[in-house]
N, CA, C and O atoms as a MOPAC input file, in Angstrom:
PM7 MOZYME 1SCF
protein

 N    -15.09300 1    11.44400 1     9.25500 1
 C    -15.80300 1    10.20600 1     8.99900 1
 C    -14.82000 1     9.09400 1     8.70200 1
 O    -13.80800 1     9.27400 1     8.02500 1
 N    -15.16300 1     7.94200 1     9.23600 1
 C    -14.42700 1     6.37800 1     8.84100 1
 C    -13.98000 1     6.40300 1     7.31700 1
 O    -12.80200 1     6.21600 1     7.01000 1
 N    -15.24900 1     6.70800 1     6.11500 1
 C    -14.56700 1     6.84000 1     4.75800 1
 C    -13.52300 1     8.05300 1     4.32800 1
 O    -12.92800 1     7.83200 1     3.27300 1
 N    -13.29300 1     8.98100 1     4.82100 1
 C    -12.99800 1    10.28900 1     4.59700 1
 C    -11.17500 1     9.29700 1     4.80300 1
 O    -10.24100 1     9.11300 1     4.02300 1
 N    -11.45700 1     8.86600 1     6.36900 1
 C     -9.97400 1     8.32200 1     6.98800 1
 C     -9.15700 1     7.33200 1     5.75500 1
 O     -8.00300 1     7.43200 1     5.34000 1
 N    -10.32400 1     6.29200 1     5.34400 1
 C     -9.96800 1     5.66200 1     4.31100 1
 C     -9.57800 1     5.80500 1     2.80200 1
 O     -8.71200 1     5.10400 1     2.27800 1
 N    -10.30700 1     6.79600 1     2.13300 1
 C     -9.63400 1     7.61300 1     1.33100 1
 C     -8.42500 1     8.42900 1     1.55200 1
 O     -7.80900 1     8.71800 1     0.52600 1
 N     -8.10700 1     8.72000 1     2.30700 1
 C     -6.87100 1     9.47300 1     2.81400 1
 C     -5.74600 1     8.25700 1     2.69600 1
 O     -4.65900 1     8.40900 1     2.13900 1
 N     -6.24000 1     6.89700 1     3.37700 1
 C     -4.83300 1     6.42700 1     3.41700 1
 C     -4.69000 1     5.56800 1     2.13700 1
 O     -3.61000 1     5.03200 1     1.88900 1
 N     -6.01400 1     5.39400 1     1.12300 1
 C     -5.45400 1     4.73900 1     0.14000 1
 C     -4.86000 1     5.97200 1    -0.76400 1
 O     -4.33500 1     5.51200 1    -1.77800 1
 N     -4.79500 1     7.26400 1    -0.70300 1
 C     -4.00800 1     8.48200 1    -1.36900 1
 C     -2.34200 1     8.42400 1    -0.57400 1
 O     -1.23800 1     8.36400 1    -1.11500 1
 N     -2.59500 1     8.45700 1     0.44600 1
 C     -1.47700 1     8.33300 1     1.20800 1
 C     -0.66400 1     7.43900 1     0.58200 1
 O      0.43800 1     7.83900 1     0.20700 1
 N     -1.12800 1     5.80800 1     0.30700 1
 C     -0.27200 1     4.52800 1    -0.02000 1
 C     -0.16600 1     5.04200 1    -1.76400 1
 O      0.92300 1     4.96700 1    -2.33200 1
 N     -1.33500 1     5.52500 1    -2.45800 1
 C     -1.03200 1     6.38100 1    -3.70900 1
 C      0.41500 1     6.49700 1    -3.75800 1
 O      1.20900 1     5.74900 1    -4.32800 1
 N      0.72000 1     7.90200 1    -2.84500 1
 C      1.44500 1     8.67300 1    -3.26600 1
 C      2.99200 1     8.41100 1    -2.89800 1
 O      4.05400 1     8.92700 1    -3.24600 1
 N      2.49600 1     7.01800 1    -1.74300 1
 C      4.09400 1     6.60800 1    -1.26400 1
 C      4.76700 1     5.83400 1    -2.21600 1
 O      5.97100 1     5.98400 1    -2.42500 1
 N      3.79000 1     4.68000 1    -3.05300 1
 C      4.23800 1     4.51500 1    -3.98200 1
 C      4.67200 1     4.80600 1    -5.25200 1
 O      5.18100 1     3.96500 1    -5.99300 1
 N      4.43100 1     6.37100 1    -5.64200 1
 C      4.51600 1     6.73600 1    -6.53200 1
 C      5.64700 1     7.25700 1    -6.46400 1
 O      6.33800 1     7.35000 1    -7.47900 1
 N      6.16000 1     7.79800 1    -5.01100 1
 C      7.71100 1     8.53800 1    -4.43400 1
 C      8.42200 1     7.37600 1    -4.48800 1
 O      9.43800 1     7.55200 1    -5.15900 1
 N      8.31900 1     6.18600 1    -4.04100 1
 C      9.25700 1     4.93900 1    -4.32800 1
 C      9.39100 1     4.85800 1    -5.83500 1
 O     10.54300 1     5.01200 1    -6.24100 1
 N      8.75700 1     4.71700 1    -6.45500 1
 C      8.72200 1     3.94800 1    -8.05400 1
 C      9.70000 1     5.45100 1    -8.35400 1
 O     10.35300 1     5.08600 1    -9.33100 1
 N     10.05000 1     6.59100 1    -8.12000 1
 C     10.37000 1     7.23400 1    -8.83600 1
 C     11.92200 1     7.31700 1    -7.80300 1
 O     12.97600 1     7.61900 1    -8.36400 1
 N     11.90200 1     7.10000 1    -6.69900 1
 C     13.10200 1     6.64100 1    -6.22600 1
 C     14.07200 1     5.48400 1    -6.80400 1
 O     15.30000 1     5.50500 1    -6.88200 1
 N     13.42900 1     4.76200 1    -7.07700 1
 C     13.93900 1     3.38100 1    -7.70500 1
 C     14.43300 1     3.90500 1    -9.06100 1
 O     15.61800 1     3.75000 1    -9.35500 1
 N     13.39100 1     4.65800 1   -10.09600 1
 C     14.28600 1     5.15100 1   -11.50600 1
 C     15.65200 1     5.95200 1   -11.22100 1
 O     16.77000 1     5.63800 1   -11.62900 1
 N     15.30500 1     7.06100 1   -10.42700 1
 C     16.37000 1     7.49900 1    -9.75300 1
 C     17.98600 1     6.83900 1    -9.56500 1
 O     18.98000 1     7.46500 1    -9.93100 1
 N     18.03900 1     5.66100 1    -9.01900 1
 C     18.99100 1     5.24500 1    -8.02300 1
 C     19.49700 1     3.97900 1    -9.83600 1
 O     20.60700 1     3.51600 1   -10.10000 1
 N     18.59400 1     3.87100 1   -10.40100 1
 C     18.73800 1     3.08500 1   -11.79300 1
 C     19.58000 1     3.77000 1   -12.25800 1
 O     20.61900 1     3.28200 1   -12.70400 1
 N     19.33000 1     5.05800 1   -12.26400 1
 C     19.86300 1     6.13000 1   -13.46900 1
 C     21.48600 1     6.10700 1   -13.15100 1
 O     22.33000 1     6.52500 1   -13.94400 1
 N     21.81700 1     5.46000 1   -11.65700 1
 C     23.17200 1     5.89100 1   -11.66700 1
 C     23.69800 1     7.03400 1   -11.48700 1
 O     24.86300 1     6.92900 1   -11.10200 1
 N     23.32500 1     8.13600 1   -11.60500 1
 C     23.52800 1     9.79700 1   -11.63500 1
 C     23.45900 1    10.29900 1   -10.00700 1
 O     23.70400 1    11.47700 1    -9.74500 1
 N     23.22200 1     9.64600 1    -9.28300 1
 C     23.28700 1    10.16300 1    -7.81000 1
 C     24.43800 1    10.26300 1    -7.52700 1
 O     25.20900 1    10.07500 1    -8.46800 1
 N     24.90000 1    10.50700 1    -6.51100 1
 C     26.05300 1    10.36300 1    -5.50200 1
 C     26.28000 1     9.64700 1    -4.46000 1
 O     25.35100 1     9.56400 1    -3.65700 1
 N     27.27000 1     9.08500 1    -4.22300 1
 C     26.76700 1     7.97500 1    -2.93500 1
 C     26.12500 1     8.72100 1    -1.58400 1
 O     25.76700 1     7.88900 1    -0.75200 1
 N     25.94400 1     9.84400 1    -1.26000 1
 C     25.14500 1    10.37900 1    -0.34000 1
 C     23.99100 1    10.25300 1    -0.68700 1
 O     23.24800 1     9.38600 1    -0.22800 1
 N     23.57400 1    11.31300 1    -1.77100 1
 C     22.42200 1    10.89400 1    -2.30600 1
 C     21.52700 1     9.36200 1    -3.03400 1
 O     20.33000 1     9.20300 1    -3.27400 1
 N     22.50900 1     8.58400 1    -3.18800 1
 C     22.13200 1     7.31300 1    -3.10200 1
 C     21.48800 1     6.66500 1    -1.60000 1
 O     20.47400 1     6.07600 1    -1.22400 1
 N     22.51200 1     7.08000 1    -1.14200 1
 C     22.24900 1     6.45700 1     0.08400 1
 C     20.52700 1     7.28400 1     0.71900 1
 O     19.54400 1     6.59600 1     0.99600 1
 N     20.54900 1     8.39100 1     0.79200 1
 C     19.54800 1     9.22700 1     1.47500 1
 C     17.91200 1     8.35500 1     0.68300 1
 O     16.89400 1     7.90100 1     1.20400 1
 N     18.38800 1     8.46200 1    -0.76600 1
 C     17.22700 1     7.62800 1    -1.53900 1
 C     17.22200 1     5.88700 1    -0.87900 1
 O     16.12700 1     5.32500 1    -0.86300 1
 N     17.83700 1     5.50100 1    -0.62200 1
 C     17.38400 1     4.38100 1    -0.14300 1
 C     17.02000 1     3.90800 1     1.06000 1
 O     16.35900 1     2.94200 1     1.43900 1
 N     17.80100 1     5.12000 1     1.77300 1
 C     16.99700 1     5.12500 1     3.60900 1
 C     15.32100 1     5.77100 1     3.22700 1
 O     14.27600 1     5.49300 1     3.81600 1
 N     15.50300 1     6.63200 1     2.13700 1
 C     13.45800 1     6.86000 1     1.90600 1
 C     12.73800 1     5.67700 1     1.33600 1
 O     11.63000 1     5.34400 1     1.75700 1
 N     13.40300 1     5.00300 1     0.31800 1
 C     12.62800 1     4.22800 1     0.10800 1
 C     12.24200 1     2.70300 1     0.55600 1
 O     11.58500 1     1.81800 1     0.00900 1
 N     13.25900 1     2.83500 1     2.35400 1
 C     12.78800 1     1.87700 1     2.83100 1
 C     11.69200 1     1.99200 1     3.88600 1
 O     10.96300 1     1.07800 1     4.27200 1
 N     11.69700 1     3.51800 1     4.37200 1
 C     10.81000 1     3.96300 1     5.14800 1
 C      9.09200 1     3.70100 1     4.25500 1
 O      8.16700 1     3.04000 1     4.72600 1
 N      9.08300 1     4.37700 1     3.01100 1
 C      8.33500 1     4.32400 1     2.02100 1
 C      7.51600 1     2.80400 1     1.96800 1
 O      6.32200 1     2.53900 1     2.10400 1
 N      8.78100 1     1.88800 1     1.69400 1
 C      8.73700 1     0.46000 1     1.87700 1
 C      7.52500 1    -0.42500 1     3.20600 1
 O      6.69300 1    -1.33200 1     3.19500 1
 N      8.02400 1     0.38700 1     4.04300 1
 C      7.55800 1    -0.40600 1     4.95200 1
 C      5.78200 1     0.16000 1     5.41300 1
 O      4.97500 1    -0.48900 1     6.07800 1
 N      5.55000 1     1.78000 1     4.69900 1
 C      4.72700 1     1.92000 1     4.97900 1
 C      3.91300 1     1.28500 1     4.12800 1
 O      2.98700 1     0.72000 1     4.70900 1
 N      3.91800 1     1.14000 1     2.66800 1
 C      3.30700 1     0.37700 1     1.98000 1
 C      2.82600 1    -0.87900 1     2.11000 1
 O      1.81600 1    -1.19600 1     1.48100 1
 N      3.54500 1    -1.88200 1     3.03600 1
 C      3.66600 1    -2.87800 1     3.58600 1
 C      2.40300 1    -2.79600 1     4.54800 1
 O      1.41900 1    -3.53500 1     4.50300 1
 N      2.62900 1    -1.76000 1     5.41400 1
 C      1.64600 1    -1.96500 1     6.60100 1
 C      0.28100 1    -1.00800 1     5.94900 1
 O     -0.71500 1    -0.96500 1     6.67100 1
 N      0.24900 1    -0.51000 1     5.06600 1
 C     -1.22700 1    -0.17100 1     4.59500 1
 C     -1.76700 1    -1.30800 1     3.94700 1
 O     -2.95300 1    -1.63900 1     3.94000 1
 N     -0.60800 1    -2.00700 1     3.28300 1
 C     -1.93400 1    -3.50100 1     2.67300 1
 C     -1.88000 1    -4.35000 1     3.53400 1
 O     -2.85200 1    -5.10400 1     3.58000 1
 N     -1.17500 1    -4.49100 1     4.16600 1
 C     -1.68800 1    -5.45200 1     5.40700 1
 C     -2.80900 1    -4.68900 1     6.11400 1
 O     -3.81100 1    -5.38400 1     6.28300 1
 N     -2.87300 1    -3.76300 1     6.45100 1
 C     -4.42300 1    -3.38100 1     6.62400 1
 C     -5.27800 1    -3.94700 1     6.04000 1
 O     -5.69300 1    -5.07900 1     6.29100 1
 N     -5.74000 1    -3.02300 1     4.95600 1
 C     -6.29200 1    -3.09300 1     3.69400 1
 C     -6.91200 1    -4.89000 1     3.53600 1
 O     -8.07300 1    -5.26200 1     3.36500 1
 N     -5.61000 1    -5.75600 1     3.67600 1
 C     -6.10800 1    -6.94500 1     4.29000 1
 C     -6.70100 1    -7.64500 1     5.39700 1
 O     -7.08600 1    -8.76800 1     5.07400 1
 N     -6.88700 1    -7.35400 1     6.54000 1
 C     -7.36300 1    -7.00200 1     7.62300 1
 C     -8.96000 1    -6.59000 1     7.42300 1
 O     -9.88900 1    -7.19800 1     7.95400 1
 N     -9.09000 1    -5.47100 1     6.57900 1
 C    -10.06700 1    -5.13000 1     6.50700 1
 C    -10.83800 1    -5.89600 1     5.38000 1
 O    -11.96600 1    -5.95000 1     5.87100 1
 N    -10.92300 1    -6.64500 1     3.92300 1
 C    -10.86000 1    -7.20500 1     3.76300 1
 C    -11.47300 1    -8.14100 1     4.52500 1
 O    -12.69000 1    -8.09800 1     4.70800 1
 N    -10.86000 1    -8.88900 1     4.93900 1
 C    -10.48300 1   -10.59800 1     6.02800 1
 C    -12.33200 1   -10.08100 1     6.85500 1
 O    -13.13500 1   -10.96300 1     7.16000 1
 N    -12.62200 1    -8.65400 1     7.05000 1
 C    -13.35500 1    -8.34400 1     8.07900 1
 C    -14.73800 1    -8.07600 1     7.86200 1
 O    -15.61300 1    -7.94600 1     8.71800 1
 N    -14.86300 1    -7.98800 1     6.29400 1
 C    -15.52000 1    -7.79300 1     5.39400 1
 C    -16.43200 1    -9.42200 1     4.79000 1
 O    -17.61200 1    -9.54600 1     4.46200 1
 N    -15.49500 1   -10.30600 1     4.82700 1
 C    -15.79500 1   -11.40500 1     4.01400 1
 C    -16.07100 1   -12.46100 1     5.07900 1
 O    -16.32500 1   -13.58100 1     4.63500 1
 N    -16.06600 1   -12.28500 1     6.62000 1
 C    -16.13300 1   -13.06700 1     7.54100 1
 C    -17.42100 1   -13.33300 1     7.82700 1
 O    -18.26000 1   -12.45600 1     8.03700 1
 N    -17.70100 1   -14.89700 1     7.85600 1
 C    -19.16300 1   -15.34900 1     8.11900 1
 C    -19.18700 1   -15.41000 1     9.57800 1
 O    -18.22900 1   -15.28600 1    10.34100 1
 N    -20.74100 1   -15.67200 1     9.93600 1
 C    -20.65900 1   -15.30700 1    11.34600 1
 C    -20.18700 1   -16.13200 1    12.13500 1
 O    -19.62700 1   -15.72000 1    13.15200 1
 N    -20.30300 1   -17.67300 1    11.84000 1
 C    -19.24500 1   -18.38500 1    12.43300 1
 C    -17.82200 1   -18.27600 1    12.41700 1
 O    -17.15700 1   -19.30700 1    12.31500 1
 N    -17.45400 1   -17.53300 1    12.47500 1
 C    -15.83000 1   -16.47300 1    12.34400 1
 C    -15.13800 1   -17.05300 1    11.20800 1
 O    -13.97900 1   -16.63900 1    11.19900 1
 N    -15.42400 1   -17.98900 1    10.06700 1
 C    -14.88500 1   -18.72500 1     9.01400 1
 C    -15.03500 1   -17.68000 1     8.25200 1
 O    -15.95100 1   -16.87600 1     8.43000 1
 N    -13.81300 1   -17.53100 1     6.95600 1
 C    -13.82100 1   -16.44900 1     5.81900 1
 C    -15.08000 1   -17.24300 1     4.72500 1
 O    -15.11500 1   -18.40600 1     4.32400 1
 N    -15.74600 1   -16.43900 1     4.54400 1
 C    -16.67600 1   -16.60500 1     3.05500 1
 C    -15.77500 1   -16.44000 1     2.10800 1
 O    -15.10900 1   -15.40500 1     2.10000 1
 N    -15.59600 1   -17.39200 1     1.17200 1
 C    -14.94200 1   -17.11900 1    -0.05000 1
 C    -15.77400 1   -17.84400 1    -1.35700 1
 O    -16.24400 1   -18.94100 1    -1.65900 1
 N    -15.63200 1   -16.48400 1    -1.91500 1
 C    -16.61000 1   -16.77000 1    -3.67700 1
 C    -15.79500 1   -16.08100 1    -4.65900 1
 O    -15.16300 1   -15.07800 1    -4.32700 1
 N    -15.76200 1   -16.49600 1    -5.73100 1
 C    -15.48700 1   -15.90900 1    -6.81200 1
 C    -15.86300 1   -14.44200 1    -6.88000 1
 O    -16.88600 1   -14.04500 1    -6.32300 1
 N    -15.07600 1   -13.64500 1    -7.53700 1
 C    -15.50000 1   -12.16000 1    -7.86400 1
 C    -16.63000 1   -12.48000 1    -8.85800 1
 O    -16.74700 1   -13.55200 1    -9.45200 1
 N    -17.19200 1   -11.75200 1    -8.93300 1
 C    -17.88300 1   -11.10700 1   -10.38700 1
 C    -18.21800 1    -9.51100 1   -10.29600 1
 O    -18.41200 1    -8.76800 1    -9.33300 1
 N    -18.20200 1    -9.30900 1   -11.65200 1
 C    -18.64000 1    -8.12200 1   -11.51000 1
 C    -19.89700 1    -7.55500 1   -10.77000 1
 O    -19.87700 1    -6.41200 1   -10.31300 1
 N    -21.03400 1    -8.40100 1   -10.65400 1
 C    -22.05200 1    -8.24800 1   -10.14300 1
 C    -22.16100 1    -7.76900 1    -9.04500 1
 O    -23.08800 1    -7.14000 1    -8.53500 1
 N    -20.87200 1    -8.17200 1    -8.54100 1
 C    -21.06500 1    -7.67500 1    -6.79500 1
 C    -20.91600 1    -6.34500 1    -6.83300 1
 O    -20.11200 1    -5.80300 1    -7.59200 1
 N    -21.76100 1    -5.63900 1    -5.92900 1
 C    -21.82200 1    -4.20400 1    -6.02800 1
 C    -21.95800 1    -3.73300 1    -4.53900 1
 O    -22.06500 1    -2.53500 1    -4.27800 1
 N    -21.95400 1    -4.62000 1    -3.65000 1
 C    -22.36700 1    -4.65300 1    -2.41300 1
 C    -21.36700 1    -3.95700 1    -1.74700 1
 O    -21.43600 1    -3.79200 1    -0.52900 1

């Protein structure tokens, strides 16, 4: 199913960011090696870029969501109310 796909990739962007943020303490700590420095930062640009292109989705979808039918974006304030 379409939601099943979508839960998957906001776990997916979850978990890429959670492997970056812990790459980044990593490479802080100083304690690597310049190989292993290096290997951590070729992941966390791969990491990088996927994160990148899931919220640009994410925006996309969004953008696709809020579009009136004259192809202009509807834009309103949040509230909680919306449940839609």
């Amino acid at each position: 199913m379409a939601g099943d796909n979508n839960t998957t990739s906001i776990a997916d962007f979850e978990k890429s960011l959670d492997e970056l943020e812990q790459l980044v303490r990593n490479l802080e700590q100083g304690e690597l090696s310049l190989e292993q420095s290096l290997s951590a930062f070729e992941r966390g640009v791969k990491l990088t870029r996927e994160c990148q292109q899931a919220l640009k989705s994410a925006e996309q979808r969004v953008e696709q969501l809020v579009q009136a039918p004259d192809g202009s974006l509807e834009t309103r304030p949040f509230s909680a109310d919306d449940s839609d």
